[in-house]
Backbone bond lengths (Angstrom), bond angles and torsions (degrees), N, CA, C in turn:
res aa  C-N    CA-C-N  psi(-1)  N-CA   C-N-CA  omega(-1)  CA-C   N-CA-C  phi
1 X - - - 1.470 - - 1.531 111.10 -
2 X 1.518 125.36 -31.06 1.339 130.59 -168.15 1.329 95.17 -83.38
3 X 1.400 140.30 -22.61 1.488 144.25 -144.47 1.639 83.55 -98.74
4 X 1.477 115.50 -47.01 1.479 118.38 -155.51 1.802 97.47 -85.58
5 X 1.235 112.01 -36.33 1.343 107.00 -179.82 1.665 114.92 -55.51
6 X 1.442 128.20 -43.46 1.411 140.90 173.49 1.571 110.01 -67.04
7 X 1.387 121.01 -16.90 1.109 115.22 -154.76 1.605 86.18 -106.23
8 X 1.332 130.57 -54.86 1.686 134.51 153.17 1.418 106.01 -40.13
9 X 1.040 147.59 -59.42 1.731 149.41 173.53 1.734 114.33 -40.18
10 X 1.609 94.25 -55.43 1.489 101.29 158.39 1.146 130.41 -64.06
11 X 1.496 143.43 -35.85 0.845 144.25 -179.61 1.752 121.90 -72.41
12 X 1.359 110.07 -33.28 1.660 129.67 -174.42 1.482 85.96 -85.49
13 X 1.403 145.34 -74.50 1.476 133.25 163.93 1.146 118.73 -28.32
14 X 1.503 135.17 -43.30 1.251 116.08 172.67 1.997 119.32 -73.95
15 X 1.194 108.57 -2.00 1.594 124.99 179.06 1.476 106.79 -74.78
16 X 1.642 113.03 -58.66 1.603 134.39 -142.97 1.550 81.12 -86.48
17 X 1.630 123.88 -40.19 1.259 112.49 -167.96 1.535 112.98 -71.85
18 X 1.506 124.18 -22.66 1.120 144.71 -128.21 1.933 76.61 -106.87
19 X 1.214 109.26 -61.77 1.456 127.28 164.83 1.704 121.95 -13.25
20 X 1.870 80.14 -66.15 1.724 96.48 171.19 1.198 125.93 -80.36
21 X 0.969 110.54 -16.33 1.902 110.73 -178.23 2.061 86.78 -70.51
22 X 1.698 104.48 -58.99 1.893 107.92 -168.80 1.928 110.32 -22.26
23 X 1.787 79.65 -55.78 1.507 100.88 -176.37 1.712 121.41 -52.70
24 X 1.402 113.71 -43.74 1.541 127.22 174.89 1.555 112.47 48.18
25 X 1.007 90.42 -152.55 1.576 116.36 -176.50 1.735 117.80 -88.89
26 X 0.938 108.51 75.77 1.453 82.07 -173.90 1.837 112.36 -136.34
27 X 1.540 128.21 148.69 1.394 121.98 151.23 1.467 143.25 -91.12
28 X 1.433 105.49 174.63 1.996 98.77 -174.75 1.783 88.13 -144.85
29 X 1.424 99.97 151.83 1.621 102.40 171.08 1.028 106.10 -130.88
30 X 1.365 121.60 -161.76 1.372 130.16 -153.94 1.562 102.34 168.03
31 X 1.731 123.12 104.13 0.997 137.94 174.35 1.261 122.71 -143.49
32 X 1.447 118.67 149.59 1.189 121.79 176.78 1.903 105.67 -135.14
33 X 1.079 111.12 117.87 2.035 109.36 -152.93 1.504 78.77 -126.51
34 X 2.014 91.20 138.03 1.248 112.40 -160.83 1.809 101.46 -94.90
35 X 1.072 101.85 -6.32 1.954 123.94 -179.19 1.562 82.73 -76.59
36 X 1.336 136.02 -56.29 1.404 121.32 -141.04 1.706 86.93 -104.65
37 X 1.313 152.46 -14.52 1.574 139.66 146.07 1.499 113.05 -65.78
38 X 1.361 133.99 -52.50 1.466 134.19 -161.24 1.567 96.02 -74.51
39 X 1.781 122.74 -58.65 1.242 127.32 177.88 1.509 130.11 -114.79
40 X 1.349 104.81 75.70 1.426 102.26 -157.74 1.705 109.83 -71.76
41 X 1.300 100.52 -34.85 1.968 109.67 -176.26 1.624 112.66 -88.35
42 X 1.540 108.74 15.42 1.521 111.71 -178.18 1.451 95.92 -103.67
43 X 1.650 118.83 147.06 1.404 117.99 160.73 1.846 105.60 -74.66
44 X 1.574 114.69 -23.26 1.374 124.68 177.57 1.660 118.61 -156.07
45 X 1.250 104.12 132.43 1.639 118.93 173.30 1.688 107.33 -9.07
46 X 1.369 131.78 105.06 1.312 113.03 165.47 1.830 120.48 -52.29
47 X 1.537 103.19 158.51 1.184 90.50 177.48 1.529 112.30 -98.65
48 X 1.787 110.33 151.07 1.508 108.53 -152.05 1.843 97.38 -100.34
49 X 1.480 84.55 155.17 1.771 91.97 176.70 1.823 110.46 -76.10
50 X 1.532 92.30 157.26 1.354 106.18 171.24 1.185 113.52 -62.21
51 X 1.214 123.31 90.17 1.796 113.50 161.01 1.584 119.15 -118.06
52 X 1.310 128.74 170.06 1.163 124.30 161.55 1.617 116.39 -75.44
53 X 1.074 123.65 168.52 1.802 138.26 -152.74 1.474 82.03 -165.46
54 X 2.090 89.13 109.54 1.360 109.11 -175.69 1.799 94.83 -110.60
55 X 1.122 113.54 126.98 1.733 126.09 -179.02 1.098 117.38 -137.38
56 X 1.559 104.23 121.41 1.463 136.43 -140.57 1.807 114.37 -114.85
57 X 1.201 87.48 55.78 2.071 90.37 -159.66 1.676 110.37 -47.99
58 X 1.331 155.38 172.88 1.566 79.63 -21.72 1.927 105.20 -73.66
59 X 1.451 90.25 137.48 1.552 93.46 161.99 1.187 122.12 -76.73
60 X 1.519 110.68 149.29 1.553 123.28 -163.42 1.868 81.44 -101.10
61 X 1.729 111.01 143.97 1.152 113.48 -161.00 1.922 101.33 -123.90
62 X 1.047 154.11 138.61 1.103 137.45 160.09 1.774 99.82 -104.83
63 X 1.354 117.88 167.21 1.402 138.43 -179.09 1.661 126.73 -132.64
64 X 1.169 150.31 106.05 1.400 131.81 -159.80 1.731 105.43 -167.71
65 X 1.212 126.20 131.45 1.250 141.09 146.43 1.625 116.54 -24.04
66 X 1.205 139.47 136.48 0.836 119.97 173.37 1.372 115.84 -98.37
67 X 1.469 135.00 178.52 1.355 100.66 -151.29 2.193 94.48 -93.44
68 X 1.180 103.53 -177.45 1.630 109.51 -177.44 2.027 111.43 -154.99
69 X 1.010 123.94 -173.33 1.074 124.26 -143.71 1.351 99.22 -74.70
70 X 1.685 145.77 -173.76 1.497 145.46 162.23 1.915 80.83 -75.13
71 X 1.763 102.42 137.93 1.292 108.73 149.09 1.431 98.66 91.99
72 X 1.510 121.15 10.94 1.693 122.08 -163.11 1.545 111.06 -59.78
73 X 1.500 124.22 -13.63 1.139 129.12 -172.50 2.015 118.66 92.70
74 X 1.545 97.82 5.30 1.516 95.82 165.49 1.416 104.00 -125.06
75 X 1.036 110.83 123.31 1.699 108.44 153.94 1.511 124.88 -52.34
76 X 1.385 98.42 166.42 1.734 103.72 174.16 1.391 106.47 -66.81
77 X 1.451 124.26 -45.67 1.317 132.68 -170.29 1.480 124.70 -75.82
78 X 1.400 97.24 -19.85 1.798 113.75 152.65 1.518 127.86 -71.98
79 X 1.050 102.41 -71.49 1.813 114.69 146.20 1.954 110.31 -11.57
80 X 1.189 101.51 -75.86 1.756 117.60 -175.41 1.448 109.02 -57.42
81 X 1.467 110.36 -25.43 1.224 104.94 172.27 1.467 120.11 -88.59
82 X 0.883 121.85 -41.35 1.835 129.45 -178.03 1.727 105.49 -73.39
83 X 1.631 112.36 -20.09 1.584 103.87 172.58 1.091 100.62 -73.58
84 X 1.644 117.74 -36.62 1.658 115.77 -166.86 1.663 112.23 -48.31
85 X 1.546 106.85 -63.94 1.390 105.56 166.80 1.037 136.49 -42.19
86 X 0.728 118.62 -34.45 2.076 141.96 179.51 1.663 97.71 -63.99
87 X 1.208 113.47 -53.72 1.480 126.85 -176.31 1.442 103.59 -59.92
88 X 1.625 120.25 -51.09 1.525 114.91 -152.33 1.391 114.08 -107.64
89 X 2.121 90.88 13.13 1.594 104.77 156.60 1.423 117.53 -73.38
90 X 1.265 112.73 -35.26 1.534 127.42 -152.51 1.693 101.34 -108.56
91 X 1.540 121.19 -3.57 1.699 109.32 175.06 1.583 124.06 -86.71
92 X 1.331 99.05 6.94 1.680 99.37 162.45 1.467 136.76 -73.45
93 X 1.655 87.72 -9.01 1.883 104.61 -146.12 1.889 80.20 -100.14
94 X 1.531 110.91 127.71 1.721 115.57 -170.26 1.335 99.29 -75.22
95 X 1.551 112.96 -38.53 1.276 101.22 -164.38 1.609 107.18 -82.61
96 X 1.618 143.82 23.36 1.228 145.84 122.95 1.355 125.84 -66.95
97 X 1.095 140.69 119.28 1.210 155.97 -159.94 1.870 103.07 -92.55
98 X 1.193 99.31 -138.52 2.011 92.01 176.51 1.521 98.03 -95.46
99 X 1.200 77.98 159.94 1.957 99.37 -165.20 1.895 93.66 -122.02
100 X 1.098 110.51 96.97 1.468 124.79 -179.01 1.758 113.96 -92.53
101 X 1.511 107.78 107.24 1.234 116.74 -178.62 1.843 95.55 -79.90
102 X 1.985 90.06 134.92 1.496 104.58 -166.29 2.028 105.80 -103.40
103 X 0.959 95.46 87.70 1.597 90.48 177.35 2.128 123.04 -27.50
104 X 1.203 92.58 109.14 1.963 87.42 174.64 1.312 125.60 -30.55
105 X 1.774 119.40 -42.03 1.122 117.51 155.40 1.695 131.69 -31.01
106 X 1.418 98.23 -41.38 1.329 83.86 -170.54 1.772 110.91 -98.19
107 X 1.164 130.60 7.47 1.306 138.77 138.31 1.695 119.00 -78.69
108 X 1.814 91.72 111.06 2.130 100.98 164.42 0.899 114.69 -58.14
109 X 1.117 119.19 153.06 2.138 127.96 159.26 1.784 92.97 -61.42
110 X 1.168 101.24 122.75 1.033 121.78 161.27 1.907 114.10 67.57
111 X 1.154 108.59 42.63 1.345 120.23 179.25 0.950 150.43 -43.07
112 X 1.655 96.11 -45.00 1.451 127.13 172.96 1.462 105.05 87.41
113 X 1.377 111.77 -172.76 1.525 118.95 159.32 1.633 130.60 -81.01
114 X 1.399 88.39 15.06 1.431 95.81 -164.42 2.343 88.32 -97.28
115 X 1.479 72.61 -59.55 2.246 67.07 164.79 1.642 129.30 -57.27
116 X 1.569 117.80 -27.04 1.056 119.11 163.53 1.457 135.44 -61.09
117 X 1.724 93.52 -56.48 1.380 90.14 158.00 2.020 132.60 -60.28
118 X 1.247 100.00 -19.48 1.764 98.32 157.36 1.263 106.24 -82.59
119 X 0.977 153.27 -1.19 1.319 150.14 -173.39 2.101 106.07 -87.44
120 X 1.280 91.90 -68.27 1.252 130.62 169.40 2.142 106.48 -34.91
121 X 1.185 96.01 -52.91 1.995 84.23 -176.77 1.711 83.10 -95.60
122 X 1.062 146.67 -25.01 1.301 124.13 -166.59 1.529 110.42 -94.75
123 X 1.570 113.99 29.11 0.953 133.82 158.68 1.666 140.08 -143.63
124 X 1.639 84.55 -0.73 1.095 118.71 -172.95 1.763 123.75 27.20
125 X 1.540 88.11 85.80 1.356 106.66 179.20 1.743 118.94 -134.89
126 X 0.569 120.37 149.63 1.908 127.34 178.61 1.451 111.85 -90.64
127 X 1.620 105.72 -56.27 1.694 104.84 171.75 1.165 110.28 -106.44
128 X 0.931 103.38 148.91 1.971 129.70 170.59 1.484 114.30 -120.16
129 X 1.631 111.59 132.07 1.399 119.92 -136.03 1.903 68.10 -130.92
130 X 1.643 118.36 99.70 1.866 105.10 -175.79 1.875 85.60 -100.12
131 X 1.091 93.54 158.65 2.048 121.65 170.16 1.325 103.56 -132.00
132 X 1.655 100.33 111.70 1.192 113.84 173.54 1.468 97.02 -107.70
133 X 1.494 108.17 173.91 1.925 109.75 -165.17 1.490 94.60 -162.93
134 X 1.572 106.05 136.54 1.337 126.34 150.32 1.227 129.63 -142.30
135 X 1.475 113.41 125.50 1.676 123.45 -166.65 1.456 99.18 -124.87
136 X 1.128 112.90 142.70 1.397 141.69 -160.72 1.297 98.99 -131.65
137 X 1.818 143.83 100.64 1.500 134.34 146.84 1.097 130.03 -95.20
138 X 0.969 135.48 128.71 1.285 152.35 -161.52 1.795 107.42 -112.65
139 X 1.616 110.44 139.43 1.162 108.43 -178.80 1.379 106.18 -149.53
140 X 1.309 113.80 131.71 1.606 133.31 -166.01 1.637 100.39 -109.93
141 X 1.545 123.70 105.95 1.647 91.75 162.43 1.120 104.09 -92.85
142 X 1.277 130.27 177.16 1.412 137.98 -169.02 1.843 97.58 -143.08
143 X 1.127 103.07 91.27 1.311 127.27 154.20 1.611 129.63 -9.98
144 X 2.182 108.73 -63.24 1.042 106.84 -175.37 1.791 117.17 -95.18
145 X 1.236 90.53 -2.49 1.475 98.33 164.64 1.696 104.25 -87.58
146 X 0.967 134.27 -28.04 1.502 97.25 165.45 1.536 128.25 -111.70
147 X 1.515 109.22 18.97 1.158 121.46 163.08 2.069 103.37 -73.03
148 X 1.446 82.66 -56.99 2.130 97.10 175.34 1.589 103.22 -42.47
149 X 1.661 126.61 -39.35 1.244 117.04 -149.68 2.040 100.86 -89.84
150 X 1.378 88.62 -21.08 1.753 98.47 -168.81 2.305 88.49 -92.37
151 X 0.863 114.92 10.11 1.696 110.99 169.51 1.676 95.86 -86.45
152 X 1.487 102.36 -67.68 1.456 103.52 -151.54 1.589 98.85 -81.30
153 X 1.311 117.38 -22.36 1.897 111.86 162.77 1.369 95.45 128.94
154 X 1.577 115.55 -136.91 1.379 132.86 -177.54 1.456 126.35 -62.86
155 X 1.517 125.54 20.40 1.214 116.87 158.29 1.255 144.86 -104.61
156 X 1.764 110.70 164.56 1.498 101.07 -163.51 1.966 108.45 -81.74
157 X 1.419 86.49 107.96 1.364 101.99 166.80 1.505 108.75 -123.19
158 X 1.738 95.08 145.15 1.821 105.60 -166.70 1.848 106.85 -72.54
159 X 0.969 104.93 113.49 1.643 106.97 179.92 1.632 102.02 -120.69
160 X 1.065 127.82 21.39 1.777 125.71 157.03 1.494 102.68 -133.77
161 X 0.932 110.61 148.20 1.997 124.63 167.22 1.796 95.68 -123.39
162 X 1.559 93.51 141.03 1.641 85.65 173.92 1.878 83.53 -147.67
163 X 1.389 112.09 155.55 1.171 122.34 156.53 1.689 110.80 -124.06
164 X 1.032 109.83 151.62 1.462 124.27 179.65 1.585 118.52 -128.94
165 X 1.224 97.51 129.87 1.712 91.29 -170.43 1.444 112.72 -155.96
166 X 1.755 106.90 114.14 1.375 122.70 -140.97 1.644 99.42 -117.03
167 X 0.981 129.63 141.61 1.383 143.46 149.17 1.613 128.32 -96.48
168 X 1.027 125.45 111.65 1.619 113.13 162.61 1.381 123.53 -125.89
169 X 1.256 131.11 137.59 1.446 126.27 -167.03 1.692 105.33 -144.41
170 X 1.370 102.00 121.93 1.219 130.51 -178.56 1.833 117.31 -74.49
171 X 1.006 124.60 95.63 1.576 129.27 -161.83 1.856 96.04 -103.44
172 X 1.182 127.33 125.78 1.414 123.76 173.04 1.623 95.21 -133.99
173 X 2.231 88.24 128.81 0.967 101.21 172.46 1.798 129.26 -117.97
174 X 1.142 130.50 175.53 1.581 127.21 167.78 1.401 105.71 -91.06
175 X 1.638 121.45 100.06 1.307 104.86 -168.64 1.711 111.23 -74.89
176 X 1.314 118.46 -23.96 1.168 112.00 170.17 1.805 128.40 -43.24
177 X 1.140 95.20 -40.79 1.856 109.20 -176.95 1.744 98.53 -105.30
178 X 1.069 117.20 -27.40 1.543 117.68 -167.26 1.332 109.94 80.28
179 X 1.182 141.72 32.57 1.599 127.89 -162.55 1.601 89.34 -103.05
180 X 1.353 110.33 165.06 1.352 114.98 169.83 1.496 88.15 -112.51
181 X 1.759 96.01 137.37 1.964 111.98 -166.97 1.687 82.31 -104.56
182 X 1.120 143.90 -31.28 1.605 124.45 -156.37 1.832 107.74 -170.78
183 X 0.803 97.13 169.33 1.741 95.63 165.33 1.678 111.02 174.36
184 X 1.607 109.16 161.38 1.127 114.33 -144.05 1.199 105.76 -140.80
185 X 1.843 148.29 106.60 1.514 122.48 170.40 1.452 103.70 -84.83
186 X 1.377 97.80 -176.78 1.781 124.47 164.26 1.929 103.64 -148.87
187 X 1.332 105.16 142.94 1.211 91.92 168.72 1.976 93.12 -147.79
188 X 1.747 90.36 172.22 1.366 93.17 177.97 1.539 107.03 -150.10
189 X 1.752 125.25 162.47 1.027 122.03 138.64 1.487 134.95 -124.34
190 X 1.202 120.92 122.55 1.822 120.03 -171.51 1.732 91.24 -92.32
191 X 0.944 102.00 149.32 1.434 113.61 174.95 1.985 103.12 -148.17
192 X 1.144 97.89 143.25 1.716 117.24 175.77 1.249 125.78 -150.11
193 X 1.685 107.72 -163.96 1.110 126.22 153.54 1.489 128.25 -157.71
194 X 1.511 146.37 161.23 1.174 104.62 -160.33 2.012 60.88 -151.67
195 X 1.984 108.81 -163.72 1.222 122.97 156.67 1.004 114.12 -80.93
196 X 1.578 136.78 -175.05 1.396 152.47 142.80 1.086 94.85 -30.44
197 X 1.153 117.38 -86.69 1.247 131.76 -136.82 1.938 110.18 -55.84
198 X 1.673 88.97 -62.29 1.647 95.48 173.41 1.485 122.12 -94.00
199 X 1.784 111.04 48.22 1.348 105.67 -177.75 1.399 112.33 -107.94
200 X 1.225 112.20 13.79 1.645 112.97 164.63 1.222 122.88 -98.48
201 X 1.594 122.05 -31.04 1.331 127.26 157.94 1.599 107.93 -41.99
202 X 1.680 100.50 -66.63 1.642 107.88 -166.04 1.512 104.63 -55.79
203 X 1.194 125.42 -40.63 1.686 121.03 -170.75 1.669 104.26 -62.67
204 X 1.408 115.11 -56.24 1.271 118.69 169.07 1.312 134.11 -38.77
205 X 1.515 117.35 -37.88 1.766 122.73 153.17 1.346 107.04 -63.25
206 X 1.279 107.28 -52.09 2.179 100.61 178.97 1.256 101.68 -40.35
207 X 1.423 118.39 -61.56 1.591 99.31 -172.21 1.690 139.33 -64.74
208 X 1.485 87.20 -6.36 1.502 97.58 -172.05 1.784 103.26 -94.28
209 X 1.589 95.55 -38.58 1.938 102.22 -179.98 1.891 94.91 -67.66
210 X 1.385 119.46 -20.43 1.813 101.07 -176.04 1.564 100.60 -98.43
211 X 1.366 132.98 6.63 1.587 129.05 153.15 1.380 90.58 -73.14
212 X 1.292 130.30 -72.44 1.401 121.65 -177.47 1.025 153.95 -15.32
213 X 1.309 93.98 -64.38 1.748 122.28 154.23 1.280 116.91 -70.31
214 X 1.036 134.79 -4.81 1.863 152.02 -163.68 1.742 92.46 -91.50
215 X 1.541 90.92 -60.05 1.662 104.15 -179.08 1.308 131.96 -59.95
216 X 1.409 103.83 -52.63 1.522 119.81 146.73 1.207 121.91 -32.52
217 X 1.305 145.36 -62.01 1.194 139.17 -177.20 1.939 93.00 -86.65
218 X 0.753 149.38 -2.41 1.535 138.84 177.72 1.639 116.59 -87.23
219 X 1.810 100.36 -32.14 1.686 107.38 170.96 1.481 105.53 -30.91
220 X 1.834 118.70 -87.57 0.778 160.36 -103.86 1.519 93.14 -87.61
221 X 1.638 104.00 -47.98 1.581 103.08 168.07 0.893 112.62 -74.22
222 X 1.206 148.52 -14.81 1.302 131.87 -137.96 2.065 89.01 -107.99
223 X 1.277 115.29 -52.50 1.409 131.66 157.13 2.118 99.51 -30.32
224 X 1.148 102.08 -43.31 1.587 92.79 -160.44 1.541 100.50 -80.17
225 X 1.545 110.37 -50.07 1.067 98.29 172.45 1.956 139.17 -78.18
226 X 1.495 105.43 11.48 1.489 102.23 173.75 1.748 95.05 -96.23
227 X 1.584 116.73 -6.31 1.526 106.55 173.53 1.591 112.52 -86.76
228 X 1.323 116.11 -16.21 1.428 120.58 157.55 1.353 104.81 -57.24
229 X 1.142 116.50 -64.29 1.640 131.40 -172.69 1.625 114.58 -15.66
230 X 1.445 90.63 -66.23 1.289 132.44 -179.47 1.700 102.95 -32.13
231 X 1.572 94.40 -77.85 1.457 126.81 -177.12 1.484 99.92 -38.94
232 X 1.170 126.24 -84.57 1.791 149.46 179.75 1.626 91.71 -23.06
233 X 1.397 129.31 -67.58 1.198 145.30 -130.00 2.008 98.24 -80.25
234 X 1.956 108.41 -22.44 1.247 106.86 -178.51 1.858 114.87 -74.48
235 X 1.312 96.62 5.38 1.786 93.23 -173.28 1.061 93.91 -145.97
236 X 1.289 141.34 27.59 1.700 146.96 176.72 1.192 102.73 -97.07
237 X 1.500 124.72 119.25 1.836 120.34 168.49 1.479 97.02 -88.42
238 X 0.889 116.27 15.31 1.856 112.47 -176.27 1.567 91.43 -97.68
239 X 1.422 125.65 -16.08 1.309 103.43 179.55 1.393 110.59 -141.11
240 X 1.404 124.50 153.54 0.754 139.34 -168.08 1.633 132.46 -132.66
241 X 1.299 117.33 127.14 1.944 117.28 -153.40 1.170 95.40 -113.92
242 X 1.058 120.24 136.86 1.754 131.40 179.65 1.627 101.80 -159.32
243 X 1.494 106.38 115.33 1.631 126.34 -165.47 1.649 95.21 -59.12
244 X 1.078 129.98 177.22 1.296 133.22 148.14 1.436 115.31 -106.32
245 X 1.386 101.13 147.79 1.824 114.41 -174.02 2.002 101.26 -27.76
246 X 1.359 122.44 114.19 1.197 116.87 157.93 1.420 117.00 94.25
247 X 1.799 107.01 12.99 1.384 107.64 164.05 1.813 104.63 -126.68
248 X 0.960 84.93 125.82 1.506 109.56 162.67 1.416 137.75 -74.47
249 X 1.293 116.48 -15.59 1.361 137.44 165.62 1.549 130.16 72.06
250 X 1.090 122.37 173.73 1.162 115.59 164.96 1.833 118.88 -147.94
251 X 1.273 120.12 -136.16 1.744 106.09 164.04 1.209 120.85 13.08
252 X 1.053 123.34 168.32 1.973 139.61 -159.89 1.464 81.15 -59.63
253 X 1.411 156.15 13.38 1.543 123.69 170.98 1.458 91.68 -112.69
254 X 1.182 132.30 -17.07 1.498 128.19 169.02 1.802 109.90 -87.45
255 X 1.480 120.41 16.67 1.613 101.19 -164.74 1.423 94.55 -89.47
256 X 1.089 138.70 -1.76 1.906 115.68 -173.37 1.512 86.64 -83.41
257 X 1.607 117.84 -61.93 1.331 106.69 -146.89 2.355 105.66 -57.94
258 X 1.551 100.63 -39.71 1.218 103.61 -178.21 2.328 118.86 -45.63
259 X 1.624 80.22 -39.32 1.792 98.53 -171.91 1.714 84.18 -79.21
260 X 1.119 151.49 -50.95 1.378 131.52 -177.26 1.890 114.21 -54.49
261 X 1.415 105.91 -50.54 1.442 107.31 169.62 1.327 119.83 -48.04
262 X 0.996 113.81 -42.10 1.645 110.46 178.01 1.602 132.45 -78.75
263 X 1.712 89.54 -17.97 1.441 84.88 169.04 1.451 116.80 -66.29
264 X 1.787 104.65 -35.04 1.565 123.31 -141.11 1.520 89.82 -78.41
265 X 1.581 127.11 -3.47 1.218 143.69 -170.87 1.369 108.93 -91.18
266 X 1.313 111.66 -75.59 1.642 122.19 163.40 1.497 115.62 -35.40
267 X 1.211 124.05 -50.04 1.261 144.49 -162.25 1.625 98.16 -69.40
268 X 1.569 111.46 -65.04 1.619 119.74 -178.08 1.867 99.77 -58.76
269 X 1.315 135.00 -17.61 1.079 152.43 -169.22 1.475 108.66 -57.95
270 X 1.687 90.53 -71.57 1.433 107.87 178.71 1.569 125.68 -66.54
271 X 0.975 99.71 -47.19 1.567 120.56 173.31 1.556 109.19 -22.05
272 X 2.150 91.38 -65.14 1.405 98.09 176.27 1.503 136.92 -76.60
273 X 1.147 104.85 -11.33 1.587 121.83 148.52 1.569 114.22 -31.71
274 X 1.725 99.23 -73.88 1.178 114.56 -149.87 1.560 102.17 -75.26
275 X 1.079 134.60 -8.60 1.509 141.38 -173.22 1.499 110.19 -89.37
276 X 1.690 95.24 -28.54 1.603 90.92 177.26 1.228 113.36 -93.55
């Protein structure tokens, strides 16, 4: 019986191992590149003319994924969620107006500016806030962990390693002029291990917790750099701020009209001084 037990032990180990070698080493990605939607027939970004970039706070903002392959590894309902955040980072700021999450559907593979700009009045927005994404998974099986796990029998021992490692970068443009006003990455890495058995479930949350974490760290810049924006934009003749009927403003897109009020304050100040 002891002869037959090693000799069955050996044999199911030589299967599971046989299993893991099939399985190997291997990766999968998942991208959606904002070069191959904005310029799909360019080998590179044309270069853009000098114009002025007239911005009309509050600006009306759109938000959207750009589009990526069938099967890219995000859902729509994943997607809707990480714009949401993105959105209800940026609704404090007065001089943003509504921030309209743009369904992927309604961006083609490879569109051009010619789909954006339909995108753009049939949502009626000025800026477009695009998320481009690249994920890289990586998968290690590890051999003596599931040779070890098929000795002692039915336990959970880790016999896959996977790392995951995601990029996302937030590009906002003036669709009227096309200029890109700012942009922002996030990146992440999840790293694990799971069984055979349940290592496609577990890899599949890695990829969804390293969009997550992608986003998470992408807020924060993305906030820092539209306050650069801001800054740059007070001595830029390339751009140009004009309130809309009935806003008064606030932050660096409200400072001319605020710095004119105050003179006209000081000014009416003295005046009445000097009369008396």
């Amino acid at each position: 019986m002891a002869l037959l037990r090693y000799i069955v032990v050996g044999i199911v180990a030589a299967a599971l191992a046989g299993c893991a070698s099939m399985l190997g080493n291997h990766s999968a990605r998942h991208e959606g590149s904002l070069v191959d939607y904005l310029y799909p027939n360019a080998k590179e970004p044309p270069a853009m003319q000098a114009t002025t970039t007239q911005l009309r706070p509050p600006v009306r903002v759109g938000i959207a994924f750009v589009p990526g392959a069938r099967g890219d590894g995000l859902s729509e309902t994943e997607k809707t969620r990480l714009l949401e955040r993105v959105r209800d980072s940026f609704s404090q700021y007065s001089y943003i107006g509504n921030i309209e999450i743009i369904p992927s559907a309604y961006l083609r593979p490879r569109g051009g500016w010619d789909n954006l700009d339909q995108v753009s009045r049939m949502f009626n927005v000025e800026v477009v806030a695009l998320l481009s994404y690249d994920q890289v998974s990586f998968n290690d099986t590890n051999e003596l962990a599931v040779l070890y796990w098929t000795i002692v029998g039915a336990y959970v021992i880790k016999g896959d390693r996977y790392d995951v490692q995601t990029l996302v970068d937030a590009a906002v443009f003036d669709v009227k002029s096309r200029k890109l006003l700012f942009r922002a990455p996030g990146t992440s890495q999840v790293k694990g291990s799971a069984t055979m058995a349940g290592y496609s479930e577990q890899s599949r949350n890695a990829q969804a917790n390293g969009f997550r974490l992608a986003v998470d760290q992408l807020i924060p810049q993305l906030q820092s750099e539209l306050a650069g924006f801001r800054e740059r934009i007070k001595n830029d003749p390339n751009y140009k701020v004009v309130n809309k009927d009935g806003y008064r403003g606030g932050g660096s897109f409200g400072w001319i009209g605020a710095l004119l009020a105050l003179c006209a304050l000081v000014f009416g100040h003295a005046r009445r001084r000097t009369a008396a």
